[in-house]
KEKE-3310 file (N, C-alpha, C; in steps of 0.2 Angstrom, whole numbers, plus 5000, padded with zeros to 4 digits):
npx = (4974:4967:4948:4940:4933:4919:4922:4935:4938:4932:4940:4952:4948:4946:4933:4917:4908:4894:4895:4898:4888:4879:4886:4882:4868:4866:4871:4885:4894:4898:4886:4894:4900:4894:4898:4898:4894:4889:4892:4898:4910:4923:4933:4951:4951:4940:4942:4952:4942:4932:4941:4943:4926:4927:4937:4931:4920:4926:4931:4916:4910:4895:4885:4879:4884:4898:4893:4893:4907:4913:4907:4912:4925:4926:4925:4935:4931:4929:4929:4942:4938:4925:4927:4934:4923:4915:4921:4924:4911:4910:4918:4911:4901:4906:4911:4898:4893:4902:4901:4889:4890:4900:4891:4882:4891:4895:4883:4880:4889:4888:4875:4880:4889:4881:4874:4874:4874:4870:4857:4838:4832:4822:4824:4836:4847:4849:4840:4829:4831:4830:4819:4810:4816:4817:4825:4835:4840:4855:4858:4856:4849:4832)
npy = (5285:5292:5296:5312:5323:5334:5349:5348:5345:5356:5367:5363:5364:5379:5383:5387:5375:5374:5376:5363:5356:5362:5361:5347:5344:5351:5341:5341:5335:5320:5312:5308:5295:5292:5290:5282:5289:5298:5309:5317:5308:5312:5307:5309:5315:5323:5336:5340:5340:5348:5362:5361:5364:5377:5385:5384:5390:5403:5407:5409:5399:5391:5383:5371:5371:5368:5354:5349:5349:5343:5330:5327:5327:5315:5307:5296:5292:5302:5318:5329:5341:5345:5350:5360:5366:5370:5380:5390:5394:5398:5411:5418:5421:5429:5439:5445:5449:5460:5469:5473:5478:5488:5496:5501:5508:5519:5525:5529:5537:5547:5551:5557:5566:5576:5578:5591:5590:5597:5608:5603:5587:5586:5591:5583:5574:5561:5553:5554:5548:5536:5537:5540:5536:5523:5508:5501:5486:5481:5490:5503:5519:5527)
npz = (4623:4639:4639:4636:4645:4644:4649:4648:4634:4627:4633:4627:4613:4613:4615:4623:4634:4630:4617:4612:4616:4610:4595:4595:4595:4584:4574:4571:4578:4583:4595:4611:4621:4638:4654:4668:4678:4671:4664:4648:4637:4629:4612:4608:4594:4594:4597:4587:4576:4584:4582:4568:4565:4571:4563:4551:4553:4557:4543:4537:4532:4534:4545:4541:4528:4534:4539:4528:4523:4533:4530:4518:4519:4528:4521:4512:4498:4489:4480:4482:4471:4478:4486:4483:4476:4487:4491:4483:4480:4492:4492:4482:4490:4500:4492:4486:4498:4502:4492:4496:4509:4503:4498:4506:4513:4506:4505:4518:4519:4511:4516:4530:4525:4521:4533:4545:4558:4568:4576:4574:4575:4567:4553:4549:4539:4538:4548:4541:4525:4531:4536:4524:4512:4496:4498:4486:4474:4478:4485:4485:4487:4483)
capx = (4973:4961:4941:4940:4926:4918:4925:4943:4937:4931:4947:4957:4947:4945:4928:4913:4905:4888:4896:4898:4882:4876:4888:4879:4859:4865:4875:4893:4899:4893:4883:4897:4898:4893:4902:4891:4889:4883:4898:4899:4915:4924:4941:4954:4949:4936:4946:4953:4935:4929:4946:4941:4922:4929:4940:4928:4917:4931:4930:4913:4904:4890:4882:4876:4891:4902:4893:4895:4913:4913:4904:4920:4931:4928:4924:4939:4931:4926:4936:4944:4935:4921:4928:4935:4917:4909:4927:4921:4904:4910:4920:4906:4896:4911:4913:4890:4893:4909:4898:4883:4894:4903:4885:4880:4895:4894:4876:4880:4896:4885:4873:4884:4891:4874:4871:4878:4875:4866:4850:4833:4831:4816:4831:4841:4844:4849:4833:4825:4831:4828:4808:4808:4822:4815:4831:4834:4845:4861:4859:4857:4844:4830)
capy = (5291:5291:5301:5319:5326:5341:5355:5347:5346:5362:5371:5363:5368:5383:5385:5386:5370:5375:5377:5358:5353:5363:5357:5340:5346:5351:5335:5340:5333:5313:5312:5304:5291:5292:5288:5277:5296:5302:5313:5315:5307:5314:5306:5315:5316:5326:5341:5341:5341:5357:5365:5361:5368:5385:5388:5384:5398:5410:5410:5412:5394:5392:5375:5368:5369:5363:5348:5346:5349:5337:5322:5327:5324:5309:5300:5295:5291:5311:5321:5339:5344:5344:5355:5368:5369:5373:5387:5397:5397:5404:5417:5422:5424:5434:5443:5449:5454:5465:5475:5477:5482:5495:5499:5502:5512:5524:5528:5531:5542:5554:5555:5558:5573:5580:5581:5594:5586:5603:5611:5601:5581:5585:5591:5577:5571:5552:5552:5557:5545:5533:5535:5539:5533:5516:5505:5496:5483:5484:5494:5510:5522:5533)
capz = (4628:4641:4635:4638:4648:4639:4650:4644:4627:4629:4634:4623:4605:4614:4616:4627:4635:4627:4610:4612:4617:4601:4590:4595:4591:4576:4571:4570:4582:4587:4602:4613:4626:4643:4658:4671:4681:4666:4660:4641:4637:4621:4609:4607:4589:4596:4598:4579:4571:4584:4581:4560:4563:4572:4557:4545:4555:4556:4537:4534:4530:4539:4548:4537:4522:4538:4540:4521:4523:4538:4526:4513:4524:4533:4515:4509:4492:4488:4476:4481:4467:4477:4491:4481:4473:4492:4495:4477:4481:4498:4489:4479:4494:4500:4488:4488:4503:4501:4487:4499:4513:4500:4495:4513:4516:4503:4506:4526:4519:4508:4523:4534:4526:4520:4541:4548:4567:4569:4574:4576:4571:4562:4547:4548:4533:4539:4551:4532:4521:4535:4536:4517:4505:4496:4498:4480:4474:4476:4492:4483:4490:4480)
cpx = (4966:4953:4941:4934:4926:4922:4931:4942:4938:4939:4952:4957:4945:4937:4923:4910:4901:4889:4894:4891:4878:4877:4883:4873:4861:4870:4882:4897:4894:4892:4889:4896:4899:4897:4895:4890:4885:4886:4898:4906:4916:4931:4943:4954:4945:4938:4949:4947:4932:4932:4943:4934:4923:4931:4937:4922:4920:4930:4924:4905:4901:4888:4883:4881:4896:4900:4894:4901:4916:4914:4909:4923:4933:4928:4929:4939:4930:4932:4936:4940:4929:4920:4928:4930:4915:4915:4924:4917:4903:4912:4916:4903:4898:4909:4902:4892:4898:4905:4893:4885:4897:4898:4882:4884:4894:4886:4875:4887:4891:4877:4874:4886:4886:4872:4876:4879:4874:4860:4845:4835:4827:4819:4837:4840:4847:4841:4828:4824:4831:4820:4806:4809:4819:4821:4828:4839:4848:4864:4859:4850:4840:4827)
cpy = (5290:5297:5307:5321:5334:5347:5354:5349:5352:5369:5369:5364:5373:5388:5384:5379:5369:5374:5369:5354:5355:5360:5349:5339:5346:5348:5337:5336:5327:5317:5307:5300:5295:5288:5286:5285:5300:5309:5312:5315:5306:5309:5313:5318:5324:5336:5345:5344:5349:5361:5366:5365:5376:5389:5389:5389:5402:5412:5409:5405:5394:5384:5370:5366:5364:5356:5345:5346:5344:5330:5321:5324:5320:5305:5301:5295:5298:5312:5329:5342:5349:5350:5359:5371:5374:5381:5391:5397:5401:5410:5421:5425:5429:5442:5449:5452:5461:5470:5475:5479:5490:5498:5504:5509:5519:5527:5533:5539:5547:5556:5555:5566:5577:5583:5583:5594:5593:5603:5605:5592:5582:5586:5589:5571:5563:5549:5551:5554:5538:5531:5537:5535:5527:5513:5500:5491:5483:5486:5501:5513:5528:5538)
cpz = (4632:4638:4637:4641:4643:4642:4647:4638:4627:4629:4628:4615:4608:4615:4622:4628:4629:4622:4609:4610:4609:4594:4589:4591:4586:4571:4568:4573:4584:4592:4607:4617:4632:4647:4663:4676:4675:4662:4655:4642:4629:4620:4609:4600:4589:4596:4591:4577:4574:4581:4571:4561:4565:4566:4553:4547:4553:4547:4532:4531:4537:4541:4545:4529:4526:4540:4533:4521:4527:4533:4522:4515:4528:4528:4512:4499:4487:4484:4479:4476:4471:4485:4490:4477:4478:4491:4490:4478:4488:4495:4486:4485:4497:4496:4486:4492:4504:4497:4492:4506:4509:4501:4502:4516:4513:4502:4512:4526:4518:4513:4526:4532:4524:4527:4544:4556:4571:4569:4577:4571:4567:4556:4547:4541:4533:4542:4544:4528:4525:4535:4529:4510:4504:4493:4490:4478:4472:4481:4491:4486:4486:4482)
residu = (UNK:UNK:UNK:UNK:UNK:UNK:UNK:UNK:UNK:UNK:UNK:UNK:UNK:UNK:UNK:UNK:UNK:UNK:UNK:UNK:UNK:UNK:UNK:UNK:UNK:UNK:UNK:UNK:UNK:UNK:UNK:UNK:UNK:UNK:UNK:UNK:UNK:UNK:UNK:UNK:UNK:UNK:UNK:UNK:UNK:UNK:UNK:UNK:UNK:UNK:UNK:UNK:UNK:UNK:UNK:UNK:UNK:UNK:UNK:UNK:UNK:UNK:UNK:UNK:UNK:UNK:UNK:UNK:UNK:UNK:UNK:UNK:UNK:UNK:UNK:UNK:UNK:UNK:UNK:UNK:UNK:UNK:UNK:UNK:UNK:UNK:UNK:UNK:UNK:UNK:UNK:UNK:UNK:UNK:UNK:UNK:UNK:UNK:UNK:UNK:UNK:UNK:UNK:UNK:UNK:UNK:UNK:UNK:UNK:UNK:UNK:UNK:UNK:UNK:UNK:UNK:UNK:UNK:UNK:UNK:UNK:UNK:UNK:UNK:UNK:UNK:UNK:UNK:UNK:UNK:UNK:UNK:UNK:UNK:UNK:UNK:UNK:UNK:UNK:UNK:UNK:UNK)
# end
């Protein structure tokens, strides 16, 4: 096949130009070849690998795990082991957040119903536990 110009690229792992060029800074994606105007010119391989960093966005690894996922993936000699290490250390990460999210929730609930969305902000008990409450771990609020 003949090389893909970025905008093709582009459109066809569905993303913005810029993402590409990012992708690049931050070593996900070779630096490709140059066409003698000066076009970056992609494989169609290229398309595969954005299409894999998206996904591995959408669920949550971050840059930096992805290009460690990346390295797995191209070396043949790797073991799965060492994949579904990074996925359960995502799930935990997952799984922190989900509790500080509840945590967050249920703080914003019972100050939520305490304020009757009445009267002066000066007794507003969100505004209150805002400039006073000292946040502790966990997300619980004293």
């Amino acid at each position: 096949m003949s090389p893909l110009k970025s905008g093709t690229l582009a459109k066809r792992a569905n993303v913005n130009p810029e993402t590409l060029r990012y992708y690049e800074r931050e070593g996900l994606l070779p630096e490709p070849e140059r066409s003698e105007t000066g076009y970056r010119l992609y494989a169609d391989e290229d398309v595969k690998r954005v299409r894999f960093i998206k996904r591995a966005q959408e669920l949550g690894f971050s840059l930096k795990e992805i290009k460690e996922l990346l390295a797995l993936k191209l070396d043949a000699s790797q073991s799965a082991s060492q994949v579904k290490k990074l996925a359960e250390l995502k799930i935990q990460d997952i799984e922190a957040k989900i509790q500080s999210l509840r945590a967050m929730k249920s703080i914003l609930s019972e100050l939520t119903e305490a304020c009757s969305g009445k009267g002066s902000v000066d007794h507003c008990p969100i505004l209150s536990c805002l400039d006073e409450c000292i946040p502790q771990k966990g997300g619980e609020t004293q």
